[in-house]
NUMAR-282363 format. One line per field, with one value per atom (N, C-alpha, C, CB): residue in one letter; x, y, z; residue number from 0; atom name. Coordinates in Angstrom, 2 decimals, padded with zeros to 5 digits. Atoms other than C-alpha are relative to their C-alpha. Glycine has a CB too. Example, Ala and Ser with C-alpha at 12.3 -4.5 7.8 and 13.67 -1.06 7.14 Angstrom:
// NUMAR-282363
r: (a a a a s s s s)
u: (000.89 012.30 000.90 -000.99 -000.82 013.67 -000.77 000.41)
v: (-001.19 -004.50 001.20 000.03 -001.19 -001.06 001.09 000.46)
w: (000.00 007.80 000.00 001.25 -000.06 007.14 000.73 -001.42)
k: (0 0 0 0 1 1 1 1)
a: (N CA C CB N CA C CB)
This chain:
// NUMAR-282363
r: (x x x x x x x x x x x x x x x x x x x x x x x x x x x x x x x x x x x x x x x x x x x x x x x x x x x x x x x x x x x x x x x x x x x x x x x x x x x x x x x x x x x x x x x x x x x x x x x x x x x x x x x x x x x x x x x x x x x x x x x x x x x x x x x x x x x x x x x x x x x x x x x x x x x x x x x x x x x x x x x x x x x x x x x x x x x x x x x x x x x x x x x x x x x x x x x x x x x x x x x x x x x x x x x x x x x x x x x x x x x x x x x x x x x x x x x x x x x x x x x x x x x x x x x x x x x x x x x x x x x x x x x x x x x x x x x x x x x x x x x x x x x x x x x x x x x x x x x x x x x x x x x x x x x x x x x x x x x x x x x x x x x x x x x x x x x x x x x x x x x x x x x x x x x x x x x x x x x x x x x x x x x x x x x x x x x x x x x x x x x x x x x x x x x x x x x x x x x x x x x x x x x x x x x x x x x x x x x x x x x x x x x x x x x x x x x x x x x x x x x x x x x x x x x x x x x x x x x x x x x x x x x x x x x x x x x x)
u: (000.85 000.00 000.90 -000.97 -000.79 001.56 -000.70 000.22 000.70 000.50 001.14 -001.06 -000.57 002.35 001.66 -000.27 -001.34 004.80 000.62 000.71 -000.64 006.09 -000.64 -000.49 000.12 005.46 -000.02 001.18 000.18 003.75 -000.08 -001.11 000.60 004.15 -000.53 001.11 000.06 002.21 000.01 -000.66 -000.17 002.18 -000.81 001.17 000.94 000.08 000.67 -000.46 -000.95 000.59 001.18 000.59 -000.90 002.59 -000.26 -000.66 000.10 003.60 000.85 000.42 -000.73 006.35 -000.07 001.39 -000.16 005.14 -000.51 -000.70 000.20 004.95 -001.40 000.81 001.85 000.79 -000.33 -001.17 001.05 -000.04 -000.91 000.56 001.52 -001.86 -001.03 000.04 000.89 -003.87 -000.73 000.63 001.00 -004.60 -000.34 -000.03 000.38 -005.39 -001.16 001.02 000.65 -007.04 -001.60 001.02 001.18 -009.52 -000.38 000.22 000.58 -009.69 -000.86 000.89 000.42 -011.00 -001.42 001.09 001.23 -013.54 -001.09 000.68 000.36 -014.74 -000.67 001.17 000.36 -015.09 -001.33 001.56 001.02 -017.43 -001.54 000.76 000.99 -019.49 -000.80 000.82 000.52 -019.82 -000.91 001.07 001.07 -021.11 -001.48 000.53 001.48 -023.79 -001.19 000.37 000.92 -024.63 -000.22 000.52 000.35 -024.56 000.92 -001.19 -001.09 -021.33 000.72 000.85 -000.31 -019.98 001.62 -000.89 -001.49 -015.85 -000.08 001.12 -000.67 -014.51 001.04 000.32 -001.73 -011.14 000.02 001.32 -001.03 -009.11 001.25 -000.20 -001.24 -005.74 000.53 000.99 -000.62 -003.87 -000.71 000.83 000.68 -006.53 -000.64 -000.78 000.49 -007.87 001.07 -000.51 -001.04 -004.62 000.81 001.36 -000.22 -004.20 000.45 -000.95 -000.88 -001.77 -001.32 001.78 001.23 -005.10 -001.21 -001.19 001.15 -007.38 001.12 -001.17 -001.32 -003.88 -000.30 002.04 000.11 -003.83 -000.86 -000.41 001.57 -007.41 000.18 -001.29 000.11 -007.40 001.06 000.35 -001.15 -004.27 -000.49 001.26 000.59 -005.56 -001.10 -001.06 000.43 -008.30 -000.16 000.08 -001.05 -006.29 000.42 001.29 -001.35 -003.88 -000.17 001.60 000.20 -005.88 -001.12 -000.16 001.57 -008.65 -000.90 -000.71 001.22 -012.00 -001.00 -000.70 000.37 -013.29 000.78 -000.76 -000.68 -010.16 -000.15 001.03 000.06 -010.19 001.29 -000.22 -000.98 -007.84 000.76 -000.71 -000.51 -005.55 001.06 000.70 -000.66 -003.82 000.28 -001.12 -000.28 -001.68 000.28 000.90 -000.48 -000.66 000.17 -000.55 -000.84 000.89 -000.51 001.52 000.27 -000.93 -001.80 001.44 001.44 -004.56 -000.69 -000.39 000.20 -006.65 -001.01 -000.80 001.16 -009.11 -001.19 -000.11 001.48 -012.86 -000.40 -000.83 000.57 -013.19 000.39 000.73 -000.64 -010.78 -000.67 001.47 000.85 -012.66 -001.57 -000.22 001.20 -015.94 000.53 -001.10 -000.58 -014.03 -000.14 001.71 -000.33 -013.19 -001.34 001.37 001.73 -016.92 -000.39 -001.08 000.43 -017.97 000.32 000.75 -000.45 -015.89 -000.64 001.01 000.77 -017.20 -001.17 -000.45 001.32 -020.44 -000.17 -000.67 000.01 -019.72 000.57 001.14 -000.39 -017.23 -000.41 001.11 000.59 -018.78 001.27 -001.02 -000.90 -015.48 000.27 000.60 -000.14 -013.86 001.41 000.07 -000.87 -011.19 000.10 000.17 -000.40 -009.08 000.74 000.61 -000.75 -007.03 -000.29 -000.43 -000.02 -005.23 000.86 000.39 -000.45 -004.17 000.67 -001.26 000.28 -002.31 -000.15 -001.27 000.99 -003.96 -001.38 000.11 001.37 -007.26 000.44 -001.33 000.28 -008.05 -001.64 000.37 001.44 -011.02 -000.29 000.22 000.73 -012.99 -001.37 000.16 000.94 -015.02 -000.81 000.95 000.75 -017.77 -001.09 -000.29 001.49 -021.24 -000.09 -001.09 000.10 -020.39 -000.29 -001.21 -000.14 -019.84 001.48 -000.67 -001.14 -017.28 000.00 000.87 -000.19 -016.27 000.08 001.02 000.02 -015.66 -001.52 000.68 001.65 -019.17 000.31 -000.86 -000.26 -017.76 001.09 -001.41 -000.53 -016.05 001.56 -000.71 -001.03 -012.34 001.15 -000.28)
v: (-001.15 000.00 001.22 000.00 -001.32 003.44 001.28 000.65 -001.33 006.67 000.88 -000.09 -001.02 009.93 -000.06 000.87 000.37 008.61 -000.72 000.61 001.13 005.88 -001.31 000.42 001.37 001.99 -000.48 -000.60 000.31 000.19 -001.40 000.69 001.79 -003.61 -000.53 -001.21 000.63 -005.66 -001.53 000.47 001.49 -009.12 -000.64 -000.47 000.65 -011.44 -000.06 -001.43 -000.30 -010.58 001.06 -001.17 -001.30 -007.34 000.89 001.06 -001.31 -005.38 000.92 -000.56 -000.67 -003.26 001.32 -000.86 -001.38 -000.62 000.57 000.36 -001.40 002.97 000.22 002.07 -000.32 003.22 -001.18 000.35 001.09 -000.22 000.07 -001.36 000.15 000.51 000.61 000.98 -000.40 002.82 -000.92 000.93 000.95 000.06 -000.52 -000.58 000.75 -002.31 000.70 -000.53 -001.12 000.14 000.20 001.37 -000.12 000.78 -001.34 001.01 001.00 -002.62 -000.69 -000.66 000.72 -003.71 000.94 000.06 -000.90 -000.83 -000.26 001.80 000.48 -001.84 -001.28 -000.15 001.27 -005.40 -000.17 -000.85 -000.27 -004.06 000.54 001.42 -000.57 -002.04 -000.99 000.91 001.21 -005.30 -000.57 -001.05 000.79 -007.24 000.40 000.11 -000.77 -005.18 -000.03 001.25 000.30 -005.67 -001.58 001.01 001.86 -009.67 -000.34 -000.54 000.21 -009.74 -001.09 001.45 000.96 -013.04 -000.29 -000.83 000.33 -013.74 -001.21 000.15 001.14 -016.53 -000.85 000.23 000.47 -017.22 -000.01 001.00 -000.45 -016.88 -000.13 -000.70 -000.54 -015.69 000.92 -001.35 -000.86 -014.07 000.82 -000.96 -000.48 -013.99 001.26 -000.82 -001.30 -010.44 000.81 000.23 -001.39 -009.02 -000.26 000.15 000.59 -010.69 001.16 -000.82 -001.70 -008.39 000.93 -000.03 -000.67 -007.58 001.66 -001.66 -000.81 -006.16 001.39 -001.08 -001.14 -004.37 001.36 -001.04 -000.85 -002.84 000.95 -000.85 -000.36 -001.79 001.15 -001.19 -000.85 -000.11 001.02 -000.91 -000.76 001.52 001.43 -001.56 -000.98 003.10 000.83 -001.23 -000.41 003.97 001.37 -000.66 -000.80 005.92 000.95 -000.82 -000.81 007.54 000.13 -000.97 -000.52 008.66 000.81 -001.08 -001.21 011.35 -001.38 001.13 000.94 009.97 -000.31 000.43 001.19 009.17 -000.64 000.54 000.46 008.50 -001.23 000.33 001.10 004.87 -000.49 -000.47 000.16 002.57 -001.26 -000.34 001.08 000.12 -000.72 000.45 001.55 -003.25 -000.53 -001.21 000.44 -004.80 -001.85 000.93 001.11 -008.55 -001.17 -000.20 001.19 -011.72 -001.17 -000.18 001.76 -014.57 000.73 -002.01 000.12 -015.14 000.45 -001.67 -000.44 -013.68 -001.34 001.73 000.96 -015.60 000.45 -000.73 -000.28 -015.66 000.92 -001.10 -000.91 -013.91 001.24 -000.21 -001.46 -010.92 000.32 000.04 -000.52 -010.89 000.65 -001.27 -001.16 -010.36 001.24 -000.71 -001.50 -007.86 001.11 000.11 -001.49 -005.50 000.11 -000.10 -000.26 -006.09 000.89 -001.54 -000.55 -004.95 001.56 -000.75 -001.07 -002.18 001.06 -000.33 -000.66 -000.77 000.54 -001.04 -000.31 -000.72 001.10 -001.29 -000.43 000.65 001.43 -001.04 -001.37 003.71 000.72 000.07 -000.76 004.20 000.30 001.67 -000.18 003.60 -001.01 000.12 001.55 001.63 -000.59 000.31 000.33 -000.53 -000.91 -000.30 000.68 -002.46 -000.72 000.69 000.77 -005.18 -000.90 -000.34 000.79 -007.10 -001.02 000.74 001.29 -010.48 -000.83 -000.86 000.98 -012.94 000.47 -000.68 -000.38 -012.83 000.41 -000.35 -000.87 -011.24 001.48 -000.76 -001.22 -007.70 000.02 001.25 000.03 -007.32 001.54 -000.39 -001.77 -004.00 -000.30 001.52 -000.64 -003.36 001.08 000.67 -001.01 -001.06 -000.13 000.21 000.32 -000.75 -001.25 -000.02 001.65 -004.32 -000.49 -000.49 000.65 -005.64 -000.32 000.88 -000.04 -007.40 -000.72 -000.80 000.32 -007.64 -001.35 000.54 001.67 -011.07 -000.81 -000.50 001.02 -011.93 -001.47 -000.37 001.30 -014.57 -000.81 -000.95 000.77 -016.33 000.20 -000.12 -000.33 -016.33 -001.44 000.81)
w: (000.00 000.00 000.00 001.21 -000.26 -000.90 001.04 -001.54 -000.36 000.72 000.30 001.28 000.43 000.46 -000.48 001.03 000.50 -001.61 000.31 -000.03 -001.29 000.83 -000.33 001.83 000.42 000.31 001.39 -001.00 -001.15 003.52 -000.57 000.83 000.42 003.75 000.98 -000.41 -000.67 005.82 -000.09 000.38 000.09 006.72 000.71 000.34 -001.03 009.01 001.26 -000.39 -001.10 012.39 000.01 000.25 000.22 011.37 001.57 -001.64 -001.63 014.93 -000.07 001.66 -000.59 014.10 -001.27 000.44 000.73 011.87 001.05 -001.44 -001.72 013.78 000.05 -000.17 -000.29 013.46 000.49 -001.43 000.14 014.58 001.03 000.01 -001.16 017.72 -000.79 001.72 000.90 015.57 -001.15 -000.54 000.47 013.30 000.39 -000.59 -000.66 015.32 000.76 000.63 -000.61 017.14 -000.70 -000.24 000.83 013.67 -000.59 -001.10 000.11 012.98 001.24 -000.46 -001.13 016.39 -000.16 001.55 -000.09 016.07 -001.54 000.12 001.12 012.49 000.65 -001.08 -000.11 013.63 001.42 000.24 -001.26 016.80 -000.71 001.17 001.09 014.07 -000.97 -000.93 000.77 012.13 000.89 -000.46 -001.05 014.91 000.20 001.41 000.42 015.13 -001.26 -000.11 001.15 011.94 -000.88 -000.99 000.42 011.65 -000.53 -001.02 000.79 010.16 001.00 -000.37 -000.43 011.61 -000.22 -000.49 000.41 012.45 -000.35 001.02 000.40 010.73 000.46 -000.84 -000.30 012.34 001.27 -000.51 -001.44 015.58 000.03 001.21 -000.17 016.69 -001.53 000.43 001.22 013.69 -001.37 -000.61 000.95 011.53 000.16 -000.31 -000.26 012.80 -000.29 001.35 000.21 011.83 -001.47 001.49 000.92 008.38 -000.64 -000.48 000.17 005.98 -000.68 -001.52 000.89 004.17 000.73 -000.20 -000.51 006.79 000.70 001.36 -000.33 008.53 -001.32 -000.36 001.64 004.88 -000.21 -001.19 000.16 004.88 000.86 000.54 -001.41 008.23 -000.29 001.53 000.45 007.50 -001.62 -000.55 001.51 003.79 001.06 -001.77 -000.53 005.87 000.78 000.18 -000.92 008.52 -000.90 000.62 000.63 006.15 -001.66 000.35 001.49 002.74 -000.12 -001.02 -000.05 001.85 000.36 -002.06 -000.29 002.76 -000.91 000.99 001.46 -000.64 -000.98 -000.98 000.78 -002.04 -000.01 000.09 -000.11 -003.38 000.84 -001.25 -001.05 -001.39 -000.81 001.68 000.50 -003.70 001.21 -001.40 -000.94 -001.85 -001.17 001.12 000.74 -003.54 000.39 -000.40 -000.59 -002.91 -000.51 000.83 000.86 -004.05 000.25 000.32 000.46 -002.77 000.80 001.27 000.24 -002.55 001.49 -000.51 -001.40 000.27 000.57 000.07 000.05 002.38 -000.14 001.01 000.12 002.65 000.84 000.21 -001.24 006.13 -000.66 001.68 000.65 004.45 -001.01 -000.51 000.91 001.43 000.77 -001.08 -000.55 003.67 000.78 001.10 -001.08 005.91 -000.69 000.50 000.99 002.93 -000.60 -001.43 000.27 001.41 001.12 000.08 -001.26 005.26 -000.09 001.25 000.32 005.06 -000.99 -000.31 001.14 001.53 000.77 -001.28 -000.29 002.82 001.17 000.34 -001.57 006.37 -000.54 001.32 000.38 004.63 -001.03 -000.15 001.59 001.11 -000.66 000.12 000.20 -000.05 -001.05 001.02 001.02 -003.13 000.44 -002.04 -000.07 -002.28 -001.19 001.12 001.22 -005.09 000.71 -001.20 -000.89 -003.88 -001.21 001.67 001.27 -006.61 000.22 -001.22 -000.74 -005.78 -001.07 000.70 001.25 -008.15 -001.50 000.25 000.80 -011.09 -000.55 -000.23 000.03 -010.09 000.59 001.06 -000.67 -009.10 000.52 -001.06 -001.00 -006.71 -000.34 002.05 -000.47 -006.43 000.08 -001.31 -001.43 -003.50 -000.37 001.30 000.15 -003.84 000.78 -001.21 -000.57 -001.71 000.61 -001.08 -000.61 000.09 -001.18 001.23 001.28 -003.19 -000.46 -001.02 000.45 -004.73 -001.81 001.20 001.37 -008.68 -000.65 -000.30 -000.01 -008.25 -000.13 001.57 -000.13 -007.38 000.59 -001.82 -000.86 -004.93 -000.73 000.19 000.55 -007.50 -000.23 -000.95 -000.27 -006.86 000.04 001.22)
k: (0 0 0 0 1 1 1 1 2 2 2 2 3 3 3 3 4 4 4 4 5 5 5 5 6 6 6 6 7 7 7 7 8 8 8 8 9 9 9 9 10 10 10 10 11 11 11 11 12 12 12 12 13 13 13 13 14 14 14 14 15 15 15 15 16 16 16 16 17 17 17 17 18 18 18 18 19 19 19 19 20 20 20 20 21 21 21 21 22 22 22 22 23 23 23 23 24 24 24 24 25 25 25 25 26 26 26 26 27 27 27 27 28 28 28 28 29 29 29 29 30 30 30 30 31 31 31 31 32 32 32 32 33 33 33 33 34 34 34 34 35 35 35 35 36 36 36 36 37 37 37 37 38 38 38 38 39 39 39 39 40 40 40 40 41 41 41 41 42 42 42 42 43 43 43 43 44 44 44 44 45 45 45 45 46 46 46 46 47 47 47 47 48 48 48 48 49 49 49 49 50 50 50 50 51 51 51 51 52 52 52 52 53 53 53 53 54 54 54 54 55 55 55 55 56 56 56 56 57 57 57 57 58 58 58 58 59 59 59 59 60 60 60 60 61 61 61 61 62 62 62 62 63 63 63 63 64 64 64 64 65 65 65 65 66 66 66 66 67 67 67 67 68 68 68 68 69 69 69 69 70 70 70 70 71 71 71 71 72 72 72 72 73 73 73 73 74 74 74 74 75 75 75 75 76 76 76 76 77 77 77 77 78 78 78 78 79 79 79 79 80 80 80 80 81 81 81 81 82 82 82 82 83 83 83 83 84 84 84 84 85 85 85 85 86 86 86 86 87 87 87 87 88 88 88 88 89 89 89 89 90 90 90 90 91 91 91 91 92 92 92 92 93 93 93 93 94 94 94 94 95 95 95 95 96 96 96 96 97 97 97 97 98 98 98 98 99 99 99 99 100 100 100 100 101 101 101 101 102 102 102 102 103 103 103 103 104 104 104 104 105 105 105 105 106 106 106 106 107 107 107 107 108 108 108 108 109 109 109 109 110 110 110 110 111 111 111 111 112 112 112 112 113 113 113 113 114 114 114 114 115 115 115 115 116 116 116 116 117 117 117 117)
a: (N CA C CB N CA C CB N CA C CB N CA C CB N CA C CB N CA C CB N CA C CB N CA C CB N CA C CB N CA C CB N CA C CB N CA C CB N CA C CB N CA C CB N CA C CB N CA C CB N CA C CB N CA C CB N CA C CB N CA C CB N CA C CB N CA C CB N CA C CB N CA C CB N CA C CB N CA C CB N CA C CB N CA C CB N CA C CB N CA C CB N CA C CB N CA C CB N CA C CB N CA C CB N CA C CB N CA C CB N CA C CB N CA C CB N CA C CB N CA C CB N CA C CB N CA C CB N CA C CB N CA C CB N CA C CB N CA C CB N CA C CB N CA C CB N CA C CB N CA C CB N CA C CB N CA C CB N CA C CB N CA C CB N CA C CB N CA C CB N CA C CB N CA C CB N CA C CB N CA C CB N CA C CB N CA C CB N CA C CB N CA C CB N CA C CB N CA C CB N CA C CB N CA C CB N CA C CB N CA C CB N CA C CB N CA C CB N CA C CB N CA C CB N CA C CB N CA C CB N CA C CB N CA C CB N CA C CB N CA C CB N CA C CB N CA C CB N CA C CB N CA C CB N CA C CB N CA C CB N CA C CB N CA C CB N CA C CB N CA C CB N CA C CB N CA C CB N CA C CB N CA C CB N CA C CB N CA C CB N CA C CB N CA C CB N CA C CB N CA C CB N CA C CB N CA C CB N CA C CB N CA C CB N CA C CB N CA C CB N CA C CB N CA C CB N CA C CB N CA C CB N CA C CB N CA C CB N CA C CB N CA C CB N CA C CB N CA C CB N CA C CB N CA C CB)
């Protein structure tokens, strides 16, 4: 993920970039907002901090507030992360792109380009 010219990497379980309480921070608060709305976790331990949703939270944090939010990444995400960033869309009114592999996703309205199929 770039933002002001700078290149952020995360990873699963990423602790030592300088914002992470802050992400963690907006991911924990996202995932409280979900609940509320029937959005069901998938995982436990690491998986709440997968490099994807880190990523998310982070663009989030640290880009205008309609700017879209590109993720870039090399291997395939999972299912919970794919609903996370759907969740998201919907929750910020935001487009995220997140291009995996040989797909590119884009997020829009809790929607994804994929149409599940991935």
């Amino acid at each position: 993920m770039e933002t002001r010219n700078q290149i952020h990497v995360f990873t699963a379980g990423h602790i030592s970039h300088p914002e992470i309480t802050n992400i963690k921070a907006k991911i924990e608060s996202l995932m409280i907002e979900f609940k509320h709305r029937g959005y069901l976790y998938h995982g436990n331990g690491d998986r709440s901090y997968h490099s994807e949703k880190l990523a998310t939270a982070f663009g989030l944090l640290n880009t205008p507030s309609k700017a879209p939010i590109l993720i870039i990444k090399n291997t395939r995400m999972c299912m919970d992360c794919h609903s996370f960033i759907m969740h998201v869309t919907e929750l910020v009114d935001r487009e995220i792109v997140l291009r995996e592999g040989n797909r590119v996703h884009s997020f829009k309205k809790g929607r994804c380009s994929c149409r599940g199929c991935w």
